[in-house]
Structure formats: structure tokens, C-alpha cells
C-alpha positions as CSV (number, residue, x, y, z in Angstrom):
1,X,0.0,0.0,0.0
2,X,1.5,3.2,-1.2
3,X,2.5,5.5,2.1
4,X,0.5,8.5,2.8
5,X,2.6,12.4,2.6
6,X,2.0,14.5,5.4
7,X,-0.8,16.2,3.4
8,X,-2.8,13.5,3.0
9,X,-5.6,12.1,5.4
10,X,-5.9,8.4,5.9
11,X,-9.4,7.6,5.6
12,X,-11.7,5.3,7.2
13,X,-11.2,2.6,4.0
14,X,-7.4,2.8,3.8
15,X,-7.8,1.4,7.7
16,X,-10.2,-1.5,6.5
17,X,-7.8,-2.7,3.2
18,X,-4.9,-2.4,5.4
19,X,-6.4,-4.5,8.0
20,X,-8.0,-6.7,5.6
21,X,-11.7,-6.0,7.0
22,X,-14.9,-4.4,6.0
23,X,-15.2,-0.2,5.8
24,X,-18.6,-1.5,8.3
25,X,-15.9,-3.9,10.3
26,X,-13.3,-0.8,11.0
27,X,-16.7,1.5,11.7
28,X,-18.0,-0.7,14.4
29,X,-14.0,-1.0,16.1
30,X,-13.8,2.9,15.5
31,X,-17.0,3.2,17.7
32,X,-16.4,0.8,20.3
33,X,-19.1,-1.9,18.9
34,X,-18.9,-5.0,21.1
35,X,-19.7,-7.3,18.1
36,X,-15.8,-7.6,17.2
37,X,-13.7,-10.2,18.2
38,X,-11.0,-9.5,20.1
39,X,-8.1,-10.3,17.2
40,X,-10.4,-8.3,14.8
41,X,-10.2,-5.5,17.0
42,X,-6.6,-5.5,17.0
43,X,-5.7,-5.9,13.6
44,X,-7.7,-1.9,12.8
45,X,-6.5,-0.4,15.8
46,X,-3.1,-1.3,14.5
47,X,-4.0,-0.5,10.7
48,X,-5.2,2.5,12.7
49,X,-1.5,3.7,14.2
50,X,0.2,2.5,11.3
51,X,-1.6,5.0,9.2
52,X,-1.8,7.6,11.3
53,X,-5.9,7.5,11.1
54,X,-7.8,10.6,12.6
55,X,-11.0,10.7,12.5
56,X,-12.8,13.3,10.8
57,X,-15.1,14.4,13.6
58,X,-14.5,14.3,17.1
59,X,-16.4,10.7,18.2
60,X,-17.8,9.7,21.1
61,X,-16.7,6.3,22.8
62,X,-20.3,4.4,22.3
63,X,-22.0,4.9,18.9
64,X,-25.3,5.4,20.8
65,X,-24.1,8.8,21.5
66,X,-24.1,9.7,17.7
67,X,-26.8,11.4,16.6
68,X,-28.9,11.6,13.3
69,X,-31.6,14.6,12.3
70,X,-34.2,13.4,9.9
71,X,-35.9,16.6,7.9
72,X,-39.6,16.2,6.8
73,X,-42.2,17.8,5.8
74,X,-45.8,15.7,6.3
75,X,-45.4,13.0,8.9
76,X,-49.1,12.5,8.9
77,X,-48.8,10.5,5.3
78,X,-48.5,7.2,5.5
79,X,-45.5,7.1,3.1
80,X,-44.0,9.3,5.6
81,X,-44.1,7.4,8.4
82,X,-43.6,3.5,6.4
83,X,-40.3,5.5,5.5
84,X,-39.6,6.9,9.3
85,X,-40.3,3.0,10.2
86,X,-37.3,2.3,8.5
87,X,-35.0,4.9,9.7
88,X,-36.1,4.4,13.2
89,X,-35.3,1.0,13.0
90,X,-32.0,1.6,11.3
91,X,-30.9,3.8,14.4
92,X,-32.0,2.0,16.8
93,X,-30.0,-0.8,15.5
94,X,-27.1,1.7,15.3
95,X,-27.6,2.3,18.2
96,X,-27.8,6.2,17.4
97,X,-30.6,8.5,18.4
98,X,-32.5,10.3,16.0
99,X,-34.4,13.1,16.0
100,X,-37.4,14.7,13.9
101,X,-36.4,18.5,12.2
102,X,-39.2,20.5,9.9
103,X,-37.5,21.5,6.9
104,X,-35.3,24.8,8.1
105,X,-37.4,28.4,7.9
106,X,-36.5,31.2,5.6
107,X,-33.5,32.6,6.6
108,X,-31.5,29.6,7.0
109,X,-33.2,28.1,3.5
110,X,-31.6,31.3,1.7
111,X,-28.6,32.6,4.2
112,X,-25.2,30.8,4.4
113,X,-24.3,32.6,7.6
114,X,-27.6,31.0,9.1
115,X,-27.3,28.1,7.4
116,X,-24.0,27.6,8.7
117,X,-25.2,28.4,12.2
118,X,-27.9,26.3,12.0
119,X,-25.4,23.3,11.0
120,X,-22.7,24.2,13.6
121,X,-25.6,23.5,16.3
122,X,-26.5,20.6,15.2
123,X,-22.5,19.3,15.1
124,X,-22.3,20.7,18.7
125,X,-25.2,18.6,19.8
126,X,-23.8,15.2,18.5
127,X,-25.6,15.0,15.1
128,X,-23.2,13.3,12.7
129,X,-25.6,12.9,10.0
130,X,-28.7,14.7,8.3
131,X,-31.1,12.6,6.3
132,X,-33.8,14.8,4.0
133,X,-37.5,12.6,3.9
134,X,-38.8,14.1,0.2
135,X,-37.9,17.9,0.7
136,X,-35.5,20.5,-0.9
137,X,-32.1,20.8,0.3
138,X,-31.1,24.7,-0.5
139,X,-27.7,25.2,-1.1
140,X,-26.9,27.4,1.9
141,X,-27.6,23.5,3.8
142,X,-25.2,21.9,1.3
143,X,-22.1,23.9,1.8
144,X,-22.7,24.6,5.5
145,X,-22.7,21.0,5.4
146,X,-19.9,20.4,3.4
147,X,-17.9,22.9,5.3
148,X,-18.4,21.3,8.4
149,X,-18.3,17.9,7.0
150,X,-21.4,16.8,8.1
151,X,-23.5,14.3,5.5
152,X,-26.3,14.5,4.1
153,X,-28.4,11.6,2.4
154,X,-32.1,12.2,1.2
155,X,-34.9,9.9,0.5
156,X,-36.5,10.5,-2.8
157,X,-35.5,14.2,-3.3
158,X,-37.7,16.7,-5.0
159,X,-34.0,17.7,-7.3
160,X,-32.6,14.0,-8.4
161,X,-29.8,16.5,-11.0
162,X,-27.8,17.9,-7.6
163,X,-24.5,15.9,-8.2
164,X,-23.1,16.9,-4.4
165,X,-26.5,14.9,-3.0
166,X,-26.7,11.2,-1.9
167,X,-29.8,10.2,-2.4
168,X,-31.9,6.9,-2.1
169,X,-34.9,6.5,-4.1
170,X,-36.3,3.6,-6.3
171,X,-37.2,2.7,-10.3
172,X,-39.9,5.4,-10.3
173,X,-39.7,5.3,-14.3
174,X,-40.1,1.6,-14.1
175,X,-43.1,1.4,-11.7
176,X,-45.0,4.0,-13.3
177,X,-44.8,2.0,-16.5
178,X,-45.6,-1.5,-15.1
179,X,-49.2,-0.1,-13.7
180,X,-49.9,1.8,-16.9
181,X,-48.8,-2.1,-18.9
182,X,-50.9,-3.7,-15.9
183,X,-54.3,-2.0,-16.7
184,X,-53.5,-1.8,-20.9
185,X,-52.9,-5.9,-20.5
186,X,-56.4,-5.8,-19.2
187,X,-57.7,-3.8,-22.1
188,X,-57.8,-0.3,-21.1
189,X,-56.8,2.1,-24.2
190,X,-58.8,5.7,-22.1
191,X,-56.2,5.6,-19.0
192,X,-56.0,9.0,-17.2
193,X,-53.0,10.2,-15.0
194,X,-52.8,12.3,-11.8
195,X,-49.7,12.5,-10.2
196,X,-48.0,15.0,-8.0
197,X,-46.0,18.3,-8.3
198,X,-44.2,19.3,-11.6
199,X,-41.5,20.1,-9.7
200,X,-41.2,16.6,-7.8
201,X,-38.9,14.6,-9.7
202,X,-39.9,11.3,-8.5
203,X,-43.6,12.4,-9.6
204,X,-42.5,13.1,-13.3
205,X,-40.1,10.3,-13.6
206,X,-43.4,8.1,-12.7
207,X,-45.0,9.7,-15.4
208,X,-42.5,9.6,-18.2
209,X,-43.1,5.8,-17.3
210,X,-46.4,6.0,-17.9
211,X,-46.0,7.7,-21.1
212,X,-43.4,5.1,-22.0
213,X,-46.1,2.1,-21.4
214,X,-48.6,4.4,-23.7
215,X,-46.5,4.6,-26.8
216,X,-45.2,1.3,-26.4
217,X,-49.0,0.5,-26.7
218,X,-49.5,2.5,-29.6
219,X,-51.9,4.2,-27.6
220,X,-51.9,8.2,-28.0
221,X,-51.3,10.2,-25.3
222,X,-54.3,12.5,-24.8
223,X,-53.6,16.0,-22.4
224,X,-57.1,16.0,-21.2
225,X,-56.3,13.0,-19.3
226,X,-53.4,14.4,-17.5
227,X,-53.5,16.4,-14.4
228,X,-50.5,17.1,-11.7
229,X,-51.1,18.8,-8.6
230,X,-50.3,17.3,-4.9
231,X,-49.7,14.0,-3.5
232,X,-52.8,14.3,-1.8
233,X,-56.5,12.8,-1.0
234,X,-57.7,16.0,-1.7
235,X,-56.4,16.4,-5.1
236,X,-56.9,12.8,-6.0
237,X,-60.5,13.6,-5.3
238,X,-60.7,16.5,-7.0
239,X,-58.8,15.4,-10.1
240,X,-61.2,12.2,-9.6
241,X,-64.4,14.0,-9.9
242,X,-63.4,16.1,-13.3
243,X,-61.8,13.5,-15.0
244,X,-65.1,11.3,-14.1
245,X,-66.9,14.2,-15.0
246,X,-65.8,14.1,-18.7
247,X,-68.2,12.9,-21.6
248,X,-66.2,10.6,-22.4
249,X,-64.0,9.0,-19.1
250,X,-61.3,7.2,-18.8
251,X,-62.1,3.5,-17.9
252,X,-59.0,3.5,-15.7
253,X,-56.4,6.4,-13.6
254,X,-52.9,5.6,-12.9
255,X,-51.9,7.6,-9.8
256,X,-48.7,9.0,-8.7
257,X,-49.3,7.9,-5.2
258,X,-51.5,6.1,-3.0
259,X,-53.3,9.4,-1.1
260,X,-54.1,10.3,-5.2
261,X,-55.5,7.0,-5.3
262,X,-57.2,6.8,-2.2
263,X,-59.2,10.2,-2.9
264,X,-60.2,8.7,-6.8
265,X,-61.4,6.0,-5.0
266,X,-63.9,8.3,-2.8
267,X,-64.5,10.6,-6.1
268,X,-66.0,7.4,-8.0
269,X,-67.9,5.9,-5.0
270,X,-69.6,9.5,-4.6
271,X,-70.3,9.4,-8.5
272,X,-71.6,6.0,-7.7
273,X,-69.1,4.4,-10.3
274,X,-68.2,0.7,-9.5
275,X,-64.2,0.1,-8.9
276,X,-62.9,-2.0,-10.7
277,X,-66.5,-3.1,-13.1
278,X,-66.6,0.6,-14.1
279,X,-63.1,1.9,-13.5
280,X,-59.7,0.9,-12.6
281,X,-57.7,2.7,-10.0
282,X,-54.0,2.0,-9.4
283,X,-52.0,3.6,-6.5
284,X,-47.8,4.2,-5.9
285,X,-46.1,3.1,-2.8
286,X,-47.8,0.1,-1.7
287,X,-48.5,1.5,2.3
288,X,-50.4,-0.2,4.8
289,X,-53.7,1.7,3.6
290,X,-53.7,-0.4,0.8
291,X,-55.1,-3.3,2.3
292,X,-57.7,-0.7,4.0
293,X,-59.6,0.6,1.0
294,X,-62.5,-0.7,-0.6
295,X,-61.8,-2.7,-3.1
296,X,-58.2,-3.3,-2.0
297,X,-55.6,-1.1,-3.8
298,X,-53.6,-2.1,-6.8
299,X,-50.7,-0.8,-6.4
300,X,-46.4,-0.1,-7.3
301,X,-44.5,-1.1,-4.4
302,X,-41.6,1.0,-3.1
303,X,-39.3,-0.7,-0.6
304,X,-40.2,2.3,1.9
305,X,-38.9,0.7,5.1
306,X,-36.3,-0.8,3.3
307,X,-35.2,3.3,1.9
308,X,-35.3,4.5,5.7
309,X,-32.7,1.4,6.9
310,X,-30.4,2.0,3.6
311,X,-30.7,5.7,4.2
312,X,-29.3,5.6,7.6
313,X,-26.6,3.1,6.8
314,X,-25.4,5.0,4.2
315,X,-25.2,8.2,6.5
316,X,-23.5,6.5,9.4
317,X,-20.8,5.1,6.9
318,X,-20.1,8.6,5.2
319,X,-19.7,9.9,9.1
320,X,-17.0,7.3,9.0
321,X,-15.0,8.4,5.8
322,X,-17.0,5.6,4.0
323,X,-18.3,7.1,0.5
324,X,-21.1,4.9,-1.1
325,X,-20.3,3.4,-4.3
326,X,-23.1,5.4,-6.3
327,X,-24.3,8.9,-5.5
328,X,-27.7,8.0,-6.6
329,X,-29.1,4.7,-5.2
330,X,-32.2,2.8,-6.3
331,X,-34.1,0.4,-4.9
332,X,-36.6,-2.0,-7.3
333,X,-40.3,-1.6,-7.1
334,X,-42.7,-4.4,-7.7
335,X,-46.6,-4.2,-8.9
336,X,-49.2,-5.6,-6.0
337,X,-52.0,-6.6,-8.0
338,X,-55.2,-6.1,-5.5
339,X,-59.0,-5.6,-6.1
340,X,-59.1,-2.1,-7.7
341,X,-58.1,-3.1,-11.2
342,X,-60.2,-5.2,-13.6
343,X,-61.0,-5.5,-17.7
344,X,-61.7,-2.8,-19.4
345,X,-65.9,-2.2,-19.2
346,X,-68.0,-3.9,-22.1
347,X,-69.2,-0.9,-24.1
């Protein structure tokens, strides 16, 4: 292994190759993990001297006294808090405590001297890592937080082009495209979309999918069928009710969400049009409600509990000098077929 000059920092994976271990072997000796044997321990703590190894952040002797911030917006939807499952779990695995931030207010969203303030708090405090659940990360946060060397990892980010973000998300593009190919193999040729904000990424990468699954159909995309507002109940029933309203409707929605799909769902029951004989719903994220609704929600499933846990791995191993292979991680989805979709209706 070529030696080090003075100007160079040993990092957190020079100690694992030296020592022949895992970056998450030298992690758990760096923070005093018990699950390490004893000749383990020794061979990184050597690696360690040899190299000269300093960490990059003062550390505490027991990784329970690490701390993660998680930034969110809604914690009342359910994809919200399927996802904080998963972190939670994560942590306490980690043995690191976490704590719940709302996304920083103006000045420190537009300021680098607050934003930097805001970050040197959280550093005092013990936070070692920051994971962002679905919101904006300005770029006062970013440099504040590469100033101060603190990472950041979000969960399905509004911006999926920021090159300095890690980010965790899943096949959005492919997922919206199987549920559109689910409800054309059943026949469907009207199929309407309403997804979330224009400027969500993971909303519009869902519906390039769906436009993918069209023209692969040979089926003509049609703009009256297209709306894009909120992930929301409220706009699902909304949207719902005027695309139901048209003379001719669609005979089935793809929604970017399940809260869209949950509110078409009340839109057609108050329009008293049968789901799935009369229309077929699909929904995005496969959350517990699914199984809740009447009929049962067809719907893409997102590995949500499986995006907290990877989120907070990968943020504890960047605290350790451990950079994740890719910048921009996804997990697969999978279609759950349920009671909500059906043939197309018998003119």
C-alpha cells in the first residue's frame, strides 16, 4: 500500500484494506461496537496507528451517543411514516438516536451565515448525520454542510440532478410504466393520469413511465387525461371527480401515489361508479392503507422501510469516511395486484 505524505488524510477505508476487513468492520471497532472479536479489533487499531488514522469528527466512545436529524415535511402520510419506520429502526439498530427537524425556515433556507449556524448547532449537539425525507435541500444546507463535514443523504429528493446529494430513491420510471402495462394488459386504451408536483422529480419520472407504457401501446397520449397537482387525497378527489366528470371518461387512472389514489377512490364511490367493473384505480407506494380501502388497492411497491434502513446506513458510513459506491441509489419496485383493477368495461 502506497505510504501516505503528510498532506494526505488516511481515511476510514485505507484502515479497512490495510487490515483486511470491511469499511462496516473498521466502523463498528472505531466506535467501540462490542460485536468484534477480540483479534479483529486489534488488527484496525493497528491499521489504525500505522496510518496515522484521525478521525474526521470528534467521536464519542459508544455509537449510541451519535446522533442523526431526519428533515420532513408531512409525517401524517402514510408514506412518511412507512419510510420513518425504517430509519427508526435503522438507528435503533445503530444504536444512534434520531431526532425529527421540519424543513429549516426562511433565513437559513436562503442565508449561508444562518445556514451555517444552523449546522454548527446541530454538530455541537452530536448530530453526525442529516437525512432529508422528500424535501429541498437549499444550497446554503449543502455547503454549511460540506464545510463542516457533516452528510447528508435524502430519501426520494424533490431535485434528483444535484451531483453533491446522496440520495436513495427507487425505479420510479419503471413502476410507473408497469401499472400503466398492468391495466393496458387488461384492455384499457382511455387511461388517465394524476400525479404529483411538476417540480417533484420522482412524480414526473413516474409519469415519463407511464408515457413510456402508452406509446409502447401504440396508444396516443391524450392531455385531457393528464393532471399534476399534490400527492394528496384531496387532489386525488378532485382530479377524480373532473376526469369522471368528462363525456367521455377514462375507464381507468394511474396515480402517482396512494393518497391520489385513495381520494379517486372516494370521487367514484360518490359518482356512484363501481371500482374495478366501471373503472380501474392503481395507486404508488404500496403503504399499509392499501389493504384498508375498498376494493383493495392495486398498487407499485416502493421498498419504503427498506429506503429508511439504507438511508441511515449510508449516512453513518459517510460519518465514518466511508463514501457509497453510487451517489444516486435505487431500490426495485414491484406491482401488487389487488381488487381495484379489472377489464376494461363492455361498451
Amino acid at each position: 500500500m502506497r505510504r501516505r505524505g503528510r498532506s494526505e488524510r488516511a481515511t476510514l477505508a485505507d484502515v479497512a484494506r490495510l487490515a483486511g476487513v470491511s469499511p462496516a468492520t473498521a466502523s463498528k471497532v472505531l466506535n467501540g461496537r462490542s460485536d468484534v472479536g477480540a483479534k479483529t479489533r486489534d488488527l484496525v487499531l493497528g491499521a489504525m496507528a500505522e496510518l496515522g488514522y484521525k478521525p474526521t469528527a470528534v467521536r464519542h466512545e459508544q455509537t449510541r451517543d451519535r446522533t442523526l436529524v431526519t428533515v420532513v415535511d408531512i409525517v401524517e402520510s402514510r408514506y412518511a411514516g412507512t419510510v420513518l419506520r425504517g430509519i427508526l429502526v435503522a438507528a435503533t439498530s445503530a444504536q444512534a438516536e434520531l431526532l425529527l427537524r421540519l424543513p429549516p425556515d426562511e433565513p437559513i433556507s436562503t442565508s449561508r451565515t444562518a445556514a451555517r449556524a444552523w449546522m454548527e448547532e446541530q454538530k455541537a449537539s452530536g448530530v453526525v448525520g442529516i437525512i432529508a425525507l422528500a424535501v429541498a435541500v437549499p444550497d446554503s444546507m449543502l455547503f454549511a454542510a460540506e464545510d463542516l463535514e457533516v452528510p447528508v443523504v435524502t430519501i426520494d429528493p424533490i431535485d434528483t440532478t444535484e451531483s453533491r446529494l446522496v440520495s436513495i430513491g427507487s425505479t420510479n420510471w419503471a413502476g410507473g410504466r408497469s401499472a400503466t402495462e398492468h391495466v393496458i394488459k387488461l384492455g384499457h386504451r382511455r387511461i388517465a393520469w394524476i400525479g404529483g408536483p411538476l417540480g417533484s422529480a420522482p412524480s414526473l419520472e413516474r409519469f415519463h413511465g407511464y408515457q413510456a407504457a402508452l406509446d409502447s401501446a401504440g396508444i396516443t397520449l391524450d392531455r385531457a387525461l393528464i393532471r399534476h397537482e399534490a400527492f394528496s387525497v384531496e387532489a386525488g378527489l378532485r382530479h377524480g371527480h373532473g376526469l369522471l366528470a368528462l363525456d367521455e371518461r377514462p375507464t381507468a387512472i394511474v396515480a402517482g401515489n396512494d393518497e391520489i389514489a385513495v381520494g379517486v377512490l372516494a370521487a367514484a364511490k360518490e359518482l356512484h361508479i363501481t371500482v374495478p367493473s366501471e373503472l380501474s384505480v392503481t395507486g404508488f407506494d404500496d403503504t399499509p392503507q392499501t389493504e384498508w380501502t375498498t376494493p383493495r388497492l392495486t398498487s407499485v411497491r416502493q421498498p419504503l422501510v427498506g429506503m429508511g434502513r439504507m438511508a441511515v446506513e449510508t449516512v453513518l458510513s459517510m460519518a465514518d469516511g466511508v463514501q457509497p459506491a453510487s451517489r444516486h441509489l435505487q431500490l426495485a419496485t414491484t406491482l401488487s395486484v389487488r381488487d381495484s383493477t379489472g377489464p376494461v368495461p363492455s361498451s
